[in-house]
C-alpha positions as CSV (number, residue, x, y, z in Angstrom):
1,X,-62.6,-17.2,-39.6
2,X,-63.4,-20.8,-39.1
3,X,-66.0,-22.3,-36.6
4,X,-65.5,-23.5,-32.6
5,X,-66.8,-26.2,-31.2
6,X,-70.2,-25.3,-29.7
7,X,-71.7,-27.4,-26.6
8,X,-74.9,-28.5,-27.3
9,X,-75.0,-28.4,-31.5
10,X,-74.3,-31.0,-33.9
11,X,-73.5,-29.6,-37.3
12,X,-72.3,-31.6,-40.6
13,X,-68.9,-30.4,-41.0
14,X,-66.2,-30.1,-44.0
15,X,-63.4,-28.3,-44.5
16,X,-60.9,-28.6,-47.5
17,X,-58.4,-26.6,-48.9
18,X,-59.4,-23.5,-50.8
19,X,-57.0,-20.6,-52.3
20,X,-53.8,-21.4,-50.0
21,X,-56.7,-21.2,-47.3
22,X,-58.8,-23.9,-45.2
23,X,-62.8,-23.2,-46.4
24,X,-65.1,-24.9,-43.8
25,X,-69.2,-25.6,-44.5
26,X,-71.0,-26.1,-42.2
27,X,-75.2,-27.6,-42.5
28,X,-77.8,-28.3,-40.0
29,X,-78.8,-31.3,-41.8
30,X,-76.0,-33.9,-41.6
31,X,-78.0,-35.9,-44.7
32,X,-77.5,-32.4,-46.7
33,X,-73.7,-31.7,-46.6
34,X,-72.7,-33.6,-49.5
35,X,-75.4,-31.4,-51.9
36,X,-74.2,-28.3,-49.9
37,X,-70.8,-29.3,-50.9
38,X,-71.4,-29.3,-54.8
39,X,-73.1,-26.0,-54.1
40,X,-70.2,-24.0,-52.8
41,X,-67.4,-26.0,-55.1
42,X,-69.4,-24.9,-58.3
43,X,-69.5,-21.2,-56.8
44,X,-65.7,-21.5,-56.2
45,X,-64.8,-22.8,-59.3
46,X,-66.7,-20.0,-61.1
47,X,-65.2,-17.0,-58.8
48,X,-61.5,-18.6,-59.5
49,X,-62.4,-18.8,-63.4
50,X,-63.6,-15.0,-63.4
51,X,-60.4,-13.4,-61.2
52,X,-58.4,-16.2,-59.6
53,X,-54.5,-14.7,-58.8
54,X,-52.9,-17.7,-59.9
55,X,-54.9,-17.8,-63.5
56,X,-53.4,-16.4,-66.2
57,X,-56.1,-17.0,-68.3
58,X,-59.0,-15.6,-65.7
59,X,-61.2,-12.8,-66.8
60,X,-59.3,-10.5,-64.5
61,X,-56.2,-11.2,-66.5
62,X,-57.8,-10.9,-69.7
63,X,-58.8,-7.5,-68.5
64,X,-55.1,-6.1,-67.4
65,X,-53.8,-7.4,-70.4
66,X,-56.4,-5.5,-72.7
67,X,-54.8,-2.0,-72.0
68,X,-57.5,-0.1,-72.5
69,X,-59.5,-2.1,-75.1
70,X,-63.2,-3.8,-74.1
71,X,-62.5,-7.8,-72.9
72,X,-65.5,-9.6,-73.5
73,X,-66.2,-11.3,-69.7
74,X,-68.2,-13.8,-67.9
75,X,-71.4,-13.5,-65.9
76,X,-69.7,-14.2,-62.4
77,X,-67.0,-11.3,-63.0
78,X,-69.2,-8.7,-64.7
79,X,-71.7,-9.4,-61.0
80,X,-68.2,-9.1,-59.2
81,X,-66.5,-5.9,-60.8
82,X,-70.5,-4.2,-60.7
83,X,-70.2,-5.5,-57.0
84,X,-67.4,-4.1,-56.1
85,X,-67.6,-0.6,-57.9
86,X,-71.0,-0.4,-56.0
87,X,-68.9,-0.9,-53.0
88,X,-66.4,2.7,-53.9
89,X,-69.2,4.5,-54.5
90,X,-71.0,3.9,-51.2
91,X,-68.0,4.3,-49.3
92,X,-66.7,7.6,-51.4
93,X,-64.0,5.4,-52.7
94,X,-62.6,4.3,-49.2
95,X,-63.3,0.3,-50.8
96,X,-61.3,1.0,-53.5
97,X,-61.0,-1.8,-56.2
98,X,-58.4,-0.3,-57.7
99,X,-54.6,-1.5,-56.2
100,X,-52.5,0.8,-58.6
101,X,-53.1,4.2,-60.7
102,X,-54.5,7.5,-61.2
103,X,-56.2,9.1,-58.0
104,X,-60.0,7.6,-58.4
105,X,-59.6,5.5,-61.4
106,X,-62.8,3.3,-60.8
107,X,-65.1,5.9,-61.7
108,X,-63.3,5.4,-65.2
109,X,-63.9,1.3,-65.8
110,X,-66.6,1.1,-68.0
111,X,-69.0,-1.9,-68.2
112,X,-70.9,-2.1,-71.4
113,X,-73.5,-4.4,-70.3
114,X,-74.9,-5.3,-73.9
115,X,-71.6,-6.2,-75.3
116,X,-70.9,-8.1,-71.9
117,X,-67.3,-5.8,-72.2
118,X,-64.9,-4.3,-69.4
119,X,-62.7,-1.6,-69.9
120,X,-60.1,-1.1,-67.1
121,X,-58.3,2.7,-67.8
122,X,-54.9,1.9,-69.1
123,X,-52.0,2.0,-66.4
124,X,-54.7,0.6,-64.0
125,X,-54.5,-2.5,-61.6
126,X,-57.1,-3.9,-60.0
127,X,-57.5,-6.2,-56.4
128,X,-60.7,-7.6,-56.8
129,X,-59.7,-10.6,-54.8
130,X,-60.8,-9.4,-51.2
131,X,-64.2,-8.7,-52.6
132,X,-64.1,-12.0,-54.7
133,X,-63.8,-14.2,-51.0
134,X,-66.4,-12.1,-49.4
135,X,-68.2,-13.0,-52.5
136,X,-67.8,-16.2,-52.9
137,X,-68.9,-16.8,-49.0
138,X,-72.4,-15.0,-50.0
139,X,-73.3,-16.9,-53.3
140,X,-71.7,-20.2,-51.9
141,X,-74.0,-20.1,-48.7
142,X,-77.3,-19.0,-50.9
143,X,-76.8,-21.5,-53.4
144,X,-76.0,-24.4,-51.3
145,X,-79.1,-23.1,-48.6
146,X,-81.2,-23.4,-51.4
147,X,-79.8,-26.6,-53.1
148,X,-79.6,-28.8,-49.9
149,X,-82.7,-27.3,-48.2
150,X,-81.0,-26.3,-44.9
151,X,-79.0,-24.1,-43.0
152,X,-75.7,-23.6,-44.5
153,X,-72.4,-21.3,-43.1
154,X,-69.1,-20.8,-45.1
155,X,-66.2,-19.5,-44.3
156,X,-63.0,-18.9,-46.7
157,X,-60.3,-16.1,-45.9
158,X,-61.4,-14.6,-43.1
159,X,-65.0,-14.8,-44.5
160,X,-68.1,-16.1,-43.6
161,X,-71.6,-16.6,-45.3
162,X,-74.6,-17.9,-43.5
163,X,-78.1,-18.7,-45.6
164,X,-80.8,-20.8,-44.7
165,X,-82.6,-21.7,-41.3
166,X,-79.7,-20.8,-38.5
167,X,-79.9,-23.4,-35.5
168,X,-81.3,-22.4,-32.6
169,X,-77.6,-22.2,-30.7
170,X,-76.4,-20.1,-33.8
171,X,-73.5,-20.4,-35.9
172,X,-70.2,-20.6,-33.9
173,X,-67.4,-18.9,-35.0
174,X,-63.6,-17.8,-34.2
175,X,-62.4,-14.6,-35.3
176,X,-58.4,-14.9,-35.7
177,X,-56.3,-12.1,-36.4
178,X,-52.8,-13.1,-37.2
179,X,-50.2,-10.3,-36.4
180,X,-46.8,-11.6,-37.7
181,X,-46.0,-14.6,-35.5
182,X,-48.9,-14.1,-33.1
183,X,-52.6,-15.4,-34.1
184,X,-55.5,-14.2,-31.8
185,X,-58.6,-15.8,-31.7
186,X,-62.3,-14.3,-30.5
187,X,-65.1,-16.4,-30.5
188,X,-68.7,-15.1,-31.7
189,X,-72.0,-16.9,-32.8
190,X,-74.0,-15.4,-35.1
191,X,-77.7,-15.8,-34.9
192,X,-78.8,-14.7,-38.2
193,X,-78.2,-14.9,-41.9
194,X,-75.7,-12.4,-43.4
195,X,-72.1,-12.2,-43.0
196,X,-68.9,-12.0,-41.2
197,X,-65.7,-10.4,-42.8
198,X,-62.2,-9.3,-40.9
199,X,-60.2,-7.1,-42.7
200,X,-56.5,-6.6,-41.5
201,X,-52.9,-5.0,-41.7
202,X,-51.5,-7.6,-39.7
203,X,-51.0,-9.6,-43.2
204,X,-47.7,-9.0,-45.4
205,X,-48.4,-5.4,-47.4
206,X,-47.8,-6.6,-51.1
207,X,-48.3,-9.3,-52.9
208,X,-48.6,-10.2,-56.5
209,X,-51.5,-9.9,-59.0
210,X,-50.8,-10.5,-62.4
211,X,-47.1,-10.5,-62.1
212,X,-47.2,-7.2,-60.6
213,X,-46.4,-5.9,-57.0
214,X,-49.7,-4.6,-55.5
215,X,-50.6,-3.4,-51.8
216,X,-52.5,-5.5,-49.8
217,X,-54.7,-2.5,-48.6
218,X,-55.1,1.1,-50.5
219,X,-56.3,4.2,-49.1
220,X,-57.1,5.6,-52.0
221,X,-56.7,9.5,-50.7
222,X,-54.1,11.4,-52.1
223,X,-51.1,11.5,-50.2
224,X,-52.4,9.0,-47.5
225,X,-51.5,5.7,-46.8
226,X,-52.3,2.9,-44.8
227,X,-50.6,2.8,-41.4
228,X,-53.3,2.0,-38.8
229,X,-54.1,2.6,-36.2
230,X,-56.0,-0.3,-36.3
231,X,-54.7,-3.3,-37.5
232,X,-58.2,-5.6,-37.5
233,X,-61.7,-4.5,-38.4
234,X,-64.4,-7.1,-37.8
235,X,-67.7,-6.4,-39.3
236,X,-71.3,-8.3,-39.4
237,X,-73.6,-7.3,-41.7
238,X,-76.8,-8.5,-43.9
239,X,-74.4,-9.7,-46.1
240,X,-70.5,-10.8,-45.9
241,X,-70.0,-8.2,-49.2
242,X,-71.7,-5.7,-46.9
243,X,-69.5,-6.7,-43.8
244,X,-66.1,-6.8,-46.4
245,X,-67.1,-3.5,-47.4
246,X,-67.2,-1.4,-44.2
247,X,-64.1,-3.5,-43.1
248,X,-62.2,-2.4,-45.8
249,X,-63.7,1.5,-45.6
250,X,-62.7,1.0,-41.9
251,X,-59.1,0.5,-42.1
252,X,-59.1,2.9,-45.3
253,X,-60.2,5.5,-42.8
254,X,-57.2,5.5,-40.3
255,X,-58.0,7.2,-36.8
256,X,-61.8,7.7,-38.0
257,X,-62.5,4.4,-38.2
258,X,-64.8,4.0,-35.6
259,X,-66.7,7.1,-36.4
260,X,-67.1,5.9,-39.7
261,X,-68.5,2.5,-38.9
262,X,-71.2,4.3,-36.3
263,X,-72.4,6.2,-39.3
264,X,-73.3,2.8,-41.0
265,X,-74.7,1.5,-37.8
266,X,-72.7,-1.7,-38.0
267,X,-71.6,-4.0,-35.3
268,X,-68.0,-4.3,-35.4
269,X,-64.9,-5.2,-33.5
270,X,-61.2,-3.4,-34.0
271,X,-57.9,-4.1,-32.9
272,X,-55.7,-1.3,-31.9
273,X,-51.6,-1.7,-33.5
274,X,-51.0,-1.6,-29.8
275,X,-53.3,-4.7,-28.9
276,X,-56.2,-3.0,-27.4
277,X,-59.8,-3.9,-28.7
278,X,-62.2,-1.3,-29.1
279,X,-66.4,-2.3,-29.9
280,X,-68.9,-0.8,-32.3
281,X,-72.6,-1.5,-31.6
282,X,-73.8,-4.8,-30.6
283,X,-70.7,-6.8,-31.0
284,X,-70.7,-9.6,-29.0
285,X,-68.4,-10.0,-25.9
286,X,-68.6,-13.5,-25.6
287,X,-70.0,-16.5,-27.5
288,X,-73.2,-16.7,-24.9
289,X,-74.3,-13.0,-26.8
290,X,-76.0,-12.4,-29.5
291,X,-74.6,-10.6,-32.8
């Protein structure tokens, strides 16, 4: 996701590379953005410390490499794991943390709070890193709201944050769904705080983690996988962990997708594999409407 240009609005704008990705902050107080910016960098540097794929030494590595055996971890990845095991058990596992292993091996992790341990079942590997963006767009966007004393939006990876007073025209922002060669853009504003996550097949389907060979996305049913039919889920939410969530439960859930996400009473936008778009709830269909 990254923002449009909106007639009318004057934001203080940066964008910088982030993860192999372009993150963009936006304020509504031009005099703000450079406090806003040492907001969301100390976030960043903190989620890359506690699970960052290229970090050997990151608490999510320390954590693979125990086998079984407590790893002493940090604050930001003992809030990140809890986060995202919260996230299977509200979705009856559809947001699975876990990439490879046995058949509902998150219920097995064990987080001894008073030790400040994490034990991963041996055999076990987890993808925390689509939670860890959506996570990173939520803290970044309190932190810095509350540092600089404005209205603050981040986006990273197809994520977005917004804390803070939201201007009066909203937040403008641009969907894009890459599939392969193709990238598809849909323009939305969003007129409250919370969160905007997309969620997608239309990415390559493994990818390394560790040194091992992961998929992207897990439908953690036995004897299912991942094959569509929808290749996008867009989701806002009260929170971009919320809207990462019922993205990733979306997909998960194949052909009951959109059933799913009317349970949850969630405003969301999916892509068919055959290009179609189908709405849930008050999705906007234009930049003009609200989310």
């Amino acid at each position: 996701m990254e923002p449009f240009e909106a007639s009318g609005a004057t934001f203080g704008t940066e964008r910088f590379p982030l993860w192999g990705e372009v993150a963009t902050l936006m304020v509504t107080d031009l005099d703000r953005l450079r406090v806003a910016r040492r907001a969301v960098d100390q976030v960043f540097a903190d989620i890359d410390a506690a699970c960052g794929v290229h970090r050997g030494e990151s608490d999510l590595a320390r954590v693979h490499a125990g086998a079984g055996r407590p790893v002493r971890v940090g604050t930001t990845f003992h809030a990140l794991l809890w986060t995202a095991l919260h996230a299977a058990e509200v979705t009856g596992g559809l947001a699975d943390p876990i990439a490879s292993g046995p058949h509902g091996a998150w219920r097995s992790i064990v987080i001894d709070e008073p030790q400040g341990t994490v034990t991963l079942p041996p055999g076990t590997t987890m993808d925390l890193w689509p939670m860890a963006t959506a996570f990173a767009a939520d803290r970044a966007a309190e932190l810095a709201a509350g540092q600089a004393q404005c209205g603050v939006f981040v986006s990273i990876a197809k994520n977005v944050g917004v804390a803070g007073p939201v201007p009066a025209t909203g937040w403008p922002a641009r969907v894009t769904n890459g599939h392969y060669d193709v990238v598809v853009s849909h323009d939305v504003v969003l007129r409250a705080t919370g969160g905007m996550a997309t969620r997608n097949l239309a990415v390559p389907q493994r990818r390394a983690i560790d040194g091992r060979d992961v998929p992207h996305v897990v439908d953690p049913r036995p004897g299912h996988h991942v094959r569509g039919p929808w290749r996008t889920v867009s989701v806002t939410a009260g929170s971009c962990v919320d809207a990462g969530t019922a993205g990733a439960a979306a997909l998960a859930s194949g052909h009951d997708a959109v059933d799913w996400l009317r349970s949850v009473g969630l405003p969301a936008r999916l892509v068919h594999a055959d290009d179609w778009v189908q709405t849930v709830g008050n999705w906007p269909a234009d930049p003009a409407s609200p989310v």
